[in-house]
N, C-alpha and C positions, 0 to 999 in steps of 0.2 A: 446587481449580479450579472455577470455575463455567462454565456450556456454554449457550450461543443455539442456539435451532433457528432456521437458514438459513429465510425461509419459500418456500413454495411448493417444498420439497425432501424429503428423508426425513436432512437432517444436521444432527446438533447438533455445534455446533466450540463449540471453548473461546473463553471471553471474551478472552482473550489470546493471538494469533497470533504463532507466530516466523517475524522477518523474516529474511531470508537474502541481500543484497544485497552484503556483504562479502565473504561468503565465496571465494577466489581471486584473490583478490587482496591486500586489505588482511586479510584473515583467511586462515589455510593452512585446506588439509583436515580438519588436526587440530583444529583450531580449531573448524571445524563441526562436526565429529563430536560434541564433547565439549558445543557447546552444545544439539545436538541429543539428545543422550542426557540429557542434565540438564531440558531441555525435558519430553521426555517423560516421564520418572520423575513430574517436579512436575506433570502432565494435561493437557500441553497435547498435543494433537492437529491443529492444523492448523500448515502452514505453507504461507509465499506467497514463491512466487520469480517469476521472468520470463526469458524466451529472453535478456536484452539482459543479465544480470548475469554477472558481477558488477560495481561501479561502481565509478569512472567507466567509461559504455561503450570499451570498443577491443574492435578489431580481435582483441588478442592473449589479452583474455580474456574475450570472450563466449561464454557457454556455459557457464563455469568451474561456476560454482554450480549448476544443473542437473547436471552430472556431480558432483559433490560430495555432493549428497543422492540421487542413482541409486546412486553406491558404498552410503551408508550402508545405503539400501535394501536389498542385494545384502547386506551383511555381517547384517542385523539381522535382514532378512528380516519388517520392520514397516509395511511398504507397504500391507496393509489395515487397518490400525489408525493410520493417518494421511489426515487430509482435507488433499489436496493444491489447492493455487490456483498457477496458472503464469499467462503474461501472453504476447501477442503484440505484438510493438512494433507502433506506429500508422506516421502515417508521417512520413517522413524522409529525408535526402538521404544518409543512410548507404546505401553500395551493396556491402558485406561480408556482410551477412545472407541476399541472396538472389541464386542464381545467375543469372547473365542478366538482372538488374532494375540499374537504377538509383539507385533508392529501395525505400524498402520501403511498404506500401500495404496498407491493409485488403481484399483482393479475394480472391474465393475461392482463386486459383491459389496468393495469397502464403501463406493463413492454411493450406490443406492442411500448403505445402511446411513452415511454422514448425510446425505438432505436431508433424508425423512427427519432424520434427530434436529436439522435444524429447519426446518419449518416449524414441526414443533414447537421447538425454541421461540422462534421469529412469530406465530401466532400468523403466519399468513401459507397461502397455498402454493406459491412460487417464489420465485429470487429471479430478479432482472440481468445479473450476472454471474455467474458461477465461477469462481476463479481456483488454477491448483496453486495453493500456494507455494508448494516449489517442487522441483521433478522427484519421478518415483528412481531415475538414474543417478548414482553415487557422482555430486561436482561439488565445487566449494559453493557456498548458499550465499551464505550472509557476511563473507570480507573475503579481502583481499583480491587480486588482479586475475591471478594465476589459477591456469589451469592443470589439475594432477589427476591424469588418467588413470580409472580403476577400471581393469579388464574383467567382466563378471556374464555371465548368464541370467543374474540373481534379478531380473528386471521385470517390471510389468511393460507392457509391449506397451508406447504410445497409440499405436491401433486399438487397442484394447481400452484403454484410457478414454479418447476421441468415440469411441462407438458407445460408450458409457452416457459420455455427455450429449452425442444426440439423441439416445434415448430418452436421457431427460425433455430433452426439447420437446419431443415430440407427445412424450407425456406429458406435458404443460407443466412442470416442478420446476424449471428454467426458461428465459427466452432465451438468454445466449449463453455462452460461457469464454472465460479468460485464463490467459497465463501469467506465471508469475515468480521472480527469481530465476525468468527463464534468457536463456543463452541464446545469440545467433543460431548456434545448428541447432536448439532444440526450437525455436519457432520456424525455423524451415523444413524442420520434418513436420508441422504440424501443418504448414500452409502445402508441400508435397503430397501427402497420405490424403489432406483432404481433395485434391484435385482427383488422386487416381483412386477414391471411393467415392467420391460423390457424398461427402460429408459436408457438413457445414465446418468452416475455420475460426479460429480465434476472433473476437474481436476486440478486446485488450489485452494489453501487456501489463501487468503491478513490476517497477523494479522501485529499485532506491534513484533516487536522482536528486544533488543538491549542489552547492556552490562548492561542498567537501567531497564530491564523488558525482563528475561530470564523467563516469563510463561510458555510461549507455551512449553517448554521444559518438563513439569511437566506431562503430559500427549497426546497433541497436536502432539507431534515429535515425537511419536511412532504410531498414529493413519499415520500422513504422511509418513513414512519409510515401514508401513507395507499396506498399501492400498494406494498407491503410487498416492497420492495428496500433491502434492510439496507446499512448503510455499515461497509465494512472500512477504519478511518481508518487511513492512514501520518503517520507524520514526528509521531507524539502529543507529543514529546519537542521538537520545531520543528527536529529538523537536528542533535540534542544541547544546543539553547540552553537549555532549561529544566531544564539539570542546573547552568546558572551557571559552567559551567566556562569559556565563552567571553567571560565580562565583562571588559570593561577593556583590551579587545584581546587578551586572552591565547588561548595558541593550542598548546594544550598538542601537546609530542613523540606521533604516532602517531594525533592524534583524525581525524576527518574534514575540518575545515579544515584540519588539518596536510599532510593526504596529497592532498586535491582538489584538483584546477583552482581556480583563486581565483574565476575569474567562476562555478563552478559553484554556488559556495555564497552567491554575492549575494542570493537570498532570507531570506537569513537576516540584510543586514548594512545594515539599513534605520535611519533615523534615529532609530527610537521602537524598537529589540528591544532594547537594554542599558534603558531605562532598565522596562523590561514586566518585565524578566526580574528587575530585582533588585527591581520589585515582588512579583513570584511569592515569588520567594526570601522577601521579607520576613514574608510569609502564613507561608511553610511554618515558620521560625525563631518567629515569634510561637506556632504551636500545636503546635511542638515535631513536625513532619513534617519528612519527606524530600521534598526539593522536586521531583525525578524522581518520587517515587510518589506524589505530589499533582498532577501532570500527568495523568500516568496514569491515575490513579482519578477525575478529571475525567471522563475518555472514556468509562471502563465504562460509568460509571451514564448515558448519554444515551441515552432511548428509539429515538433513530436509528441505533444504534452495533448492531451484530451483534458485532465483532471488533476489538480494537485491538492493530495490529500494531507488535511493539516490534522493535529490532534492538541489537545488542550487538556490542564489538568484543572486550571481556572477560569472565569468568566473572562477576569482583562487579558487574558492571552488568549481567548478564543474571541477576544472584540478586535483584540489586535491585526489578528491573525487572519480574520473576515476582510476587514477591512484594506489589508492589503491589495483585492481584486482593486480597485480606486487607485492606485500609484501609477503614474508612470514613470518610465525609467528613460531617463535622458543618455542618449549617444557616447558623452564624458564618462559617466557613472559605469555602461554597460563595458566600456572599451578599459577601463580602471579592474574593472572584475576580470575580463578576460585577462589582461596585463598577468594581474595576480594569481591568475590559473597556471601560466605559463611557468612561474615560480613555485609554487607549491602544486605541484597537477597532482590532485584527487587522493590527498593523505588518510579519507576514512572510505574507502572502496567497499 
């Protein structure tokens, strides 16, 4: 395994995060256990979960995963020798998450009430990361390009947010904390506010990043190289599309399209992702790759990239998918993906 030092911290995580987002739902306990035990054998050291998993959100299994990795904690007794990252929902008209709210809301009151609920959960007394899973201001989140400005008052103050989070730190329930789903201006209000309070600043970014939505590259990867907030990319894999399994409409028994909400996986079912994918495909068959660990190993090697976080619903794609950190990518290969970027640029955003 290879290891990134987080900067402005004292952690080095493995270049390869395991994701946990299944887990309690479309993956049993056992399930977790066994890929969490295989994780770690193979070095990997960090994993990222969130208050709102497992997915799709409800009512009846939020939480699941947090409890899931608190057992294994308990049973393994491995909780300092894993760099843990949890996540507090942004907000939302979900009103299940917090008592007496409404909605759930970046505000000190809310983000207290959400660690306590997930240490809890987690069976341990802090979190190595704390990350908002996306702003408390109205922007598009999870697709598309474009930005559509809602004029509102209706906002929690990021000052308000950021003074939250260093009182966790300072209460020992955090060492540091992250962002996530976040936008150019919104990590430079967060790296501004904390210059002229004397706060501590982010020290990761969570977006999407994959060979189907090289965004963040557009502006993102330069704000992270040069104010050294590393990007822990999700979805490297674009949803499972760059395993090709979802070509041609198929939709195999048990995958993630199989089991989601249909509109949830609309990101992924854009006019230009079948014919990207069976470009990729055709790269990895030409140089005799696996086209899941030619995603992959796309991620590693980007100087913006800290961590790329993979998720698994089976062993052999979570062997697969390990196992990627080991490839390297030859100059041909790399200059063939870019080529193909140029042709279809980033058809699941």
């Amino acid at each position: 395994m290879k290891f990134n030092k987080i900067f402005n911290t004292d952690l080095n995580v493995s270049a390869i995060c395991l994701g946990t987002m299944t887990w309690g739902d479309q993956n049993s306990e056992k399930d977790g256990f066994e890929q969490m035990d295989y994780a770690f054998s193979q070095g990997i050291n960090f994993f990222d979960t969130a208050e709102v998993y497992s997915v799709p959100p409800k009512r009846e299994t939020c939480g699941n995963t947090n409890r899931i990795i608190g057992n294994w904690f308990q049973k393994t007794k491995n909780r300092n020798k894993i760099i843990l990252a949890d996540k507090v929902v942004g907000r939302s008209m979900w009103d299940w998450f917090r008592p007496d709210e409404k909605e759930t809301r970046l505000s000190k009151k809310q983000i207290n009430y959400a660690i306590d609920n997930s240490l809890k959960n987690l069976k341990t007394d802090y979190v190595d990361i704390y990350q908002l899973h996306w702003p408390d201001r109205p922007i598009n989140v999870f697709s598309g390009l474009e930005y559509e400005h809602t004029e509102t008052s209706n906002v929690i103050p990021i000052l308000e947010t950021m003074e939250a989070m260093n009182d966790l730190i300072k209460a020992g329930k955090i060492k540091h904390y992250g962002l996530s789903n976040e936008t150019p201006w919104g990590m430079s209000q967060y790296i501004k506010l904390a210059e002229k309070y004397n706060l501590k600043k982010p020290v990761t970014i969570q977006n999407a990043y994959s060979l189907l939505n090289r965004s963040y590259e557009v502006s993102l990867s330069e704000m992270s190289i040069r104010e050294k907030i590393g990007l822990l990319a999700y979805s490297p894999l674009g949803g499972g599309c760059l395993t090709g399994k979802y070509l041609n409409g198929q939709k195999p028994k048990g995958s993630r399209a199989d089991f989601w909400p249909f509109e949830r996986f609309n990101r992924y079912r854009t006019l230009n992702t079948d014919p990207a994918v069976k470009a990729y495909c055709d790269i990895a068959k030409k140089h005799g790759l696996d086209i899941a660990q030619m995603a992959l190993s796309f991620c590693t090697i980007q100087k913006f990239i800290t961590s790329t976080i993979i998720g698994a619903t089976s062993m052999e794609q979570l062997k697969t998918n390990i196992a990627s950190i080991d490839l390297k990518l030859e100059n041909d290969v790399i200059k063939e993906i870019n080529h193909t970027q140029l042709i279809y640029s980033n058809p699941c955003p």
